[in-house]
N, C-alpha and C positions, 0 to 999 in steps of 0.2 A: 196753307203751308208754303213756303216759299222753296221756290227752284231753284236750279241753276242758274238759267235767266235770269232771275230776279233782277240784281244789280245792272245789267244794262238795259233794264224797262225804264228805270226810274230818274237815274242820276242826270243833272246838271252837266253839259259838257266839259268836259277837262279844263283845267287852267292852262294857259301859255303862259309867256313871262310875264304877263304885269300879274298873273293871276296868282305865281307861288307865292306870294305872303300868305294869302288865303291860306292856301292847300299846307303850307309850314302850321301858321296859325292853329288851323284844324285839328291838325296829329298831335302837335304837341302840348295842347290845354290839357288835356287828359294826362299827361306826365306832370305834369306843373300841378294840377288838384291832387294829386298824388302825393306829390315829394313837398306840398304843402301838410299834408296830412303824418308822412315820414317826420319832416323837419318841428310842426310839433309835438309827438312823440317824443324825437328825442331828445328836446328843450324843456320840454314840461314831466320828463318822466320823474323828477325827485318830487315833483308838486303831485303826480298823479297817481305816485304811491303812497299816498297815504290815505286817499281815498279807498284804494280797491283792495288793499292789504291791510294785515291785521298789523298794530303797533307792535313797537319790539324793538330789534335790531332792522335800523335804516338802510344799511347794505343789503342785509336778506330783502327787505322790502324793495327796495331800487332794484336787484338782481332780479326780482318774478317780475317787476313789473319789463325790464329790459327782456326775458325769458316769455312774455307773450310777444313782444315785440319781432322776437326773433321766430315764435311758431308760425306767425303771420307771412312769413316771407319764404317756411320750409314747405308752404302748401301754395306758392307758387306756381311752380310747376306742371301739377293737377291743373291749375287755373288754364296755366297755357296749352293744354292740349286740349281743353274743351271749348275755350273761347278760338284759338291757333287755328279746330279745324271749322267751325263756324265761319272764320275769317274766311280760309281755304274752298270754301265749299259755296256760302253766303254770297262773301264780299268783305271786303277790308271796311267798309263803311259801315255796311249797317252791323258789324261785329263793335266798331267804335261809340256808335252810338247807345247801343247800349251798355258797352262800358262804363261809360262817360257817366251815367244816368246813376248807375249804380256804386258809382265810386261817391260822389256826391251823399247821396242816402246815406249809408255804410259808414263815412268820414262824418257825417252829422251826430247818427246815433251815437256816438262816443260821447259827444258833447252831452246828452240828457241819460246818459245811463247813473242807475242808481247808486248808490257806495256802499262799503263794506258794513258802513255803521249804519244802515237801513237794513240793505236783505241779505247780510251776514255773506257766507260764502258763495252767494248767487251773485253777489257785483264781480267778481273777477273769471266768475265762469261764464256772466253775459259779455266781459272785453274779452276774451276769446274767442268766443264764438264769431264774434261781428270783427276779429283780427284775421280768425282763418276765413271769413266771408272775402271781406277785403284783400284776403292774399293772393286768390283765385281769381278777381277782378281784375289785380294790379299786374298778375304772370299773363292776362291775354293780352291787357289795356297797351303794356309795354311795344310789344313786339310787335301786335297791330299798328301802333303809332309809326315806327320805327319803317314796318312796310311799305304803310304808306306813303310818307317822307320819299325814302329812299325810289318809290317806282316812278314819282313824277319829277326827282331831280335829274337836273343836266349831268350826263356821263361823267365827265368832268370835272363837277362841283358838289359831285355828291357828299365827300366830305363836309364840304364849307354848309353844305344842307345839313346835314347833322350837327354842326356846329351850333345852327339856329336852333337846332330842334333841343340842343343839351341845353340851350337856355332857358326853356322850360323846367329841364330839371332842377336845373343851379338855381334858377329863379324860382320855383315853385322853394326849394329850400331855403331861401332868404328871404321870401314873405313868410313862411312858417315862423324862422327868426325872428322877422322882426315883430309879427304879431305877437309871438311870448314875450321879447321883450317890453314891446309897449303897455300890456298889460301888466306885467312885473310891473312897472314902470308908476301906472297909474294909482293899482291896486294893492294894500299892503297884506302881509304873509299871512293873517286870515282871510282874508277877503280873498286869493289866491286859492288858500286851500281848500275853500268850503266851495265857491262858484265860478271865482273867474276862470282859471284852466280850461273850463267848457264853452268858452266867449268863441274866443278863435278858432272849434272844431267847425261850429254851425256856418262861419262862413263858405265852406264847401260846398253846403247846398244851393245856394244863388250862382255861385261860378259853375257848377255841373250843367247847370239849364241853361246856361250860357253859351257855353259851349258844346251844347247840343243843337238847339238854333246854329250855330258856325257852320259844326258839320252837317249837319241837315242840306245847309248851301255849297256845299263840295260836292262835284262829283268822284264816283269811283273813279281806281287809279289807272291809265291805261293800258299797262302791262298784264291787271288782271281781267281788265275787257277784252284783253287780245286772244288774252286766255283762254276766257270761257266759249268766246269764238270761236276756236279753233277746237276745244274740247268738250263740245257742252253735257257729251256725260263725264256723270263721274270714275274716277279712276282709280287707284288702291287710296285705302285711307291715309291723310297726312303721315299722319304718327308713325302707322309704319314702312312709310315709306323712306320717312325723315331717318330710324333709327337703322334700316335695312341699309340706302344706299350714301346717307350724308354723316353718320356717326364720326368719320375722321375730322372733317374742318367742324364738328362740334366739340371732338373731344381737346382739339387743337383750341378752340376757344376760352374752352375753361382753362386748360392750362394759363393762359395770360389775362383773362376775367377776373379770376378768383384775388391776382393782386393790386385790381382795378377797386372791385368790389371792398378790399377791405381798405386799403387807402381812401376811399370814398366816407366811409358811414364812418371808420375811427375820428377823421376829421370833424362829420358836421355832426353827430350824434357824443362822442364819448371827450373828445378834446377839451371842449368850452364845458362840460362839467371838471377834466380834472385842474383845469384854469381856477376855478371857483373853488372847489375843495381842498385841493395838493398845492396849488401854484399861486395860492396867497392872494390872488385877485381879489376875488368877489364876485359875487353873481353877474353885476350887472356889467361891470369891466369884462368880465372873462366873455359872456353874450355880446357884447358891443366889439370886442375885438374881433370876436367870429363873424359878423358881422359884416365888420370890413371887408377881412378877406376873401367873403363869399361876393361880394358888390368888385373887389378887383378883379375876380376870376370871371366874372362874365364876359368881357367886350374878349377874355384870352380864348374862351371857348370856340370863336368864330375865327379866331386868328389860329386856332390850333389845327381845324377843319379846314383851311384854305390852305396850312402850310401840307399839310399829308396829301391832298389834293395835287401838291406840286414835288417833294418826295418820296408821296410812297408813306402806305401804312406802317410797313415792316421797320424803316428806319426810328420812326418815332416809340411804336414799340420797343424796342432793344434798348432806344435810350433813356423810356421810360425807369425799364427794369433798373438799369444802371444805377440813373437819379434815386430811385426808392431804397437801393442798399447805400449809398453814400450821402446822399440829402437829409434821410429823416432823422438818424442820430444828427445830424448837427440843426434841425430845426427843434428838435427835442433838446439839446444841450440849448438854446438860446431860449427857450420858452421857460428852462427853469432857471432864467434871471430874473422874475420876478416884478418887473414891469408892466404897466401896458402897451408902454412899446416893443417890447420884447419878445412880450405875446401875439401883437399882430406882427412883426419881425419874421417869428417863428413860422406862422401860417404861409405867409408868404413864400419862405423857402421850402415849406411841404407842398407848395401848388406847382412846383418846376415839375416832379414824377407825374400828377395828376394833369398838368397840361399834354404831358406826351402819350397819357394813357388813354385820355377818357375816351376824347371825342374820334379819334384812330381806331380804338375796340369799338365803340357802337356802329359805325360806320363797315366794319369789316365784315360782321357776321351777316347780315340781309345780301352782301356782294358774295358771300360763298354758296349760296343755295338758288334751286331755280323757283322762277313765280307759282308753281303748285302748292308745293310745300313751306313757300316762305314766311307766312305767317308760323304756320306751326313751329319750323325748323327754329327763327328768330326767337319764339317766345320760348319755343323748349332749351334753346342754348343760351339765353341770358338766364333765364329763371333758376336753370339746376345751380350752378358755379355761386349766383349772388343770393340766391334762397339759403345756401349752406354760409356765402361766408360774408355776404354783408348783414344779415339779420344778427347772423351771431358776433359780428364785429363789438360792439359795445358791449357784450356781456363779457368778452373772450377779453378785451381790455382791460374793464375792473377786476377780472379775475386774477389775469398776469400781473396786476400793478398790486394789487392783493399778496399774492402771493412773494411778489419780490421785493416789494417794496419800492421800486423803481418803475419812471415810466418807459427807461430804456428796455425794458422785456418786449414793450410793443413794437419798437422798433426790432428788436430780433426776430422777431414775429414774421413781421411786413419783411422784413430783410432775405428770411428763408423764403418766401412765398415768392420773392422778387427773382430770387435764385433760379424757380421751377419754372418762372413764367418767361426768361429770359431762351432757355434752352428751347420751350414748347413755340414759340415764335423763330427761335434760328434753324431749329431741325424742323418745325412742323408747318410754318405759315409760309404760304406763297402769294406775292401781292397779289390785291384787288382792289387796286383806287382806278385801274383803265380797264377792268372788265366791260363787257357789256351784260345788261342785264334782258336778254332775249328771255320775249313771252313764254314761258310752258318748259324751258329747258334749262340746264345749269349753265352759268355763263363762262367762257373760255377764261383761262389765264391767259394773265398778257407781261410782258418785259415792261421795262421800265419806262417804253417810247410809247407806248400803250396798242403795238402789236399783237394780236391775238398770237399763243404759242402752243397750247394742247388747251383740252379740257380738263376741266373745274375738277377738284379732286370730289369722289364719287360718281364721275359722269362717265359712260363707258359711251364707245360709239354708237351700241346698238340702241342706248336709251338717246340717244340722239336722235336716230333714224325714227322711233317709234314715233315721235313727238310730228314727226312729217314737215320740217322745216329746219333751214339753219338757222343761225343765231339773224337776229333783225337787227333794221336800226332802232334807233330809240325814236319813240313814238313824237309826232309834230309837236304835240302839245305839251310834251315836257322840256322842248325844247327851250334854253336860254343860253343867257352869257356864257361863252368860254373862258 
């Protein structure tokens, strides 16, 4: 049975600079087989209902099929308090590892499950089953990544570190891409329906083990060695300690999450189907334009994390909100011109909101809580906000364009959501790109010079005192560039 100790018997010494590629590398393959497994999902879901649904009406069937897609993500949550306090209690490493392992598995079985026209109503109740398996994986795999990342970056570049790390994401969703399309591509609309869709799941299992070897050569991160040093019994459980004394800058997160989350998955999941169906493209155009602008937004991810690095989270948030109420009708008014250039046009001006949002909100929420609870806290405040509204993003999509007729409803959509999330950032957030992130304690807030100025919202002085130390510096070996 493994200790408390455990994690600093075993690990690799820490990276210093030449070493954080590594330690990036590590955390973030497990987001990337993921958002590989997300991205195709929702490229192949018109192909992959019609395996696991009964004929009929194609919408009702794309809607269940979209409708597992989304239960997958509303058991989240669960995932991250169980894998959150194993992180918390274990080690951030050896929680990842078996993440890793099981995302892998989980994103293969897809590929060889049976169909509707074999074992009748048993094929779409086994992609459930292995959806809410996977959903619980993906609510720890997240946030532990994210921990990780964030405990061995330089104070200063923690942004620009999450930057690399959302390249995993964006990236893990552009090889989804392009994997459906190249098999689109090869393979014609039987050959599709009957086998290929399940080509591109299997490859999941070779990068899982992959990147298990990675992390296996990491060691644990040193804020949570400092930790367990300092603490090596244990102390209330994550969970409730996370929901006792950190509930504000969680509930402050979803307030600006939830317009992250759905501006995220309407783009790569629902967009390039209504390009194909509504927007006169065609499959392969409308997939090819998406495409694009997934291949442009990458190198902006790290430019988006260096620039919050140098003003400040908060700013980029607010102007995120902005962009997302006045950008996306007019990315949506030029996407229905009907072009292919119009449609990667379109994309492009929906990525201005999503530059200011992403990589700022991932980055924010690991800075508001302390190293005890930060697994927990992370996977419990991404999970809740984008289990409700990015899983439901593409169902919520086809429904509203259903119903109105218009893709402009999505845009009123995202526009009120941008509304709520504008105000929970002006009244509720207080920066943290100059925090420090002190072992075992919540980290101060700091002014915009990066002057410590009170404590972290949730932190009282006396939970200070109990922890037996002030805030540190940041440990040698996360030490890097300024």
């Amino acid at each position: 049975m493994a200790t408390a100790s455990t994690p600093s018997e075993r690990p690799a010494p820490p990276p210093g600079k030449a070493g954080m590629p590594k330690a990036v590398v590590a955390g973030c393959i497990g987001n990337f087989i993921e958002q590989i497994d997300v991205g195709l999902y929702g490229y192949l879901a018109p192909v992959m209902a019609g395996s696991f649904f009964p004929g009929g009406d194609p919408t009702v069937a794309l809607l269940s099929t979209y409708g597992t897609f989304a239960i997958g993500f509303l058991v989240q949550p669960l995932g991250g308090v169980i894998f959150g306090r194993m992180g918390d209690r274990v080690g951030r490493r050896t929680m990842l590892m078996l993440t890793i392992v099981l995302m892998g598995v989980l994103t293969a079985c897809i590929g060889m499950l049976p169909t509707y026209a074999q074992v009748g109503a048993m094929a779409p109740a086994l992609l459930l089953v292995i959806r809410i398996l996977q959903g619980a994986v993906h609510g720890g795999e997240y946030g532990g990544a994210l921990t990780f990342i964030i405990e061995y970056a330089p104070r200063r570049s923690r942004g620009l570190y999450m930057g690399y790390a959302s390249l995993g994401v964006f990236g893990g969703l552009l090889v989804g891409a392009g994997l459906s399309a190249l098999v689109s591509a090869l393979l014609d609309d039987g050959q599709m329906a009957t086998w290929g869709w399940r080509l591109p799941f299997l490859i999941a299992l070779p990068l899982s083990l992959g990147g298990l070897l990675l992390r296996r050569r990491v060691g644990e991160t040193p804020a949570f060695l400092e930790h367990q040093r300092k603490n090596p019994a244990p102390q209330e459980s994550p969970i409730w300690e996370t929901l006792r004394a950190y509930w504000r800058p969680l509930l402050t997160f979803t307030g600006y999450a939830m317009t992250n989350a759905v501006l995220s998955y309407t783009w790569v999941t629902y967009l390039p189907q209504w390009l194909d169906t509504e927007g006169g493209l065609g499959h392969s155009a409308a997939f090819a334009s998406n495409l694009i602008s997934l291949a442009a937004y990458l190198p902006l991810l790290v430019l988006a994390g260096w620039l919050s690095d140098r003003i400040g989270r908060k700013p980029m948030l607010l102007a995120g909100c902005v962009a997302c109420v006045t950008l996306v009708p007019l990315a949506f008014w030029v996407a229905h011109q009907g072009s292919f250039g119009s449609a990667v046009l379109a994309q492009l001006i929906y990525l201005i909101p999503e530059f200011c949002i992403a990589v700022p909100a991932t980055a924010s929420l690991p800075e508001m809580v302390p190293t005890r609870v930060r697994v927990t806290a992370t996977a419990l405040g991404f999970n809740v906000p984008f289990s409700v509204f990015s899983g439901t993003a593409p169902m919520v999509a086809t429904a509203l364009v259903g119903w109105s007729g218009t893709l402009y409803a999505v845009s009123g959509y995202l526009g009120a959501l941008a509304v709520i999330s504008f105000f929970a950032v002006l009244l509720g957030f207080r920066e943290t790109s100059r925090r420090t992130l002190a072992p075992g304690e919540a980290p101060a807030a700091t002014d915009h010079a990066g002057d410590e100025v009170m404590p972290a919202s949730g932190e009282t002085t006396a939970a200070r005192g109990a922890e037996g130390h002030s805030p540190a510096p940041e440990a040698p070996a996360a030490a890097g560039p300024r």
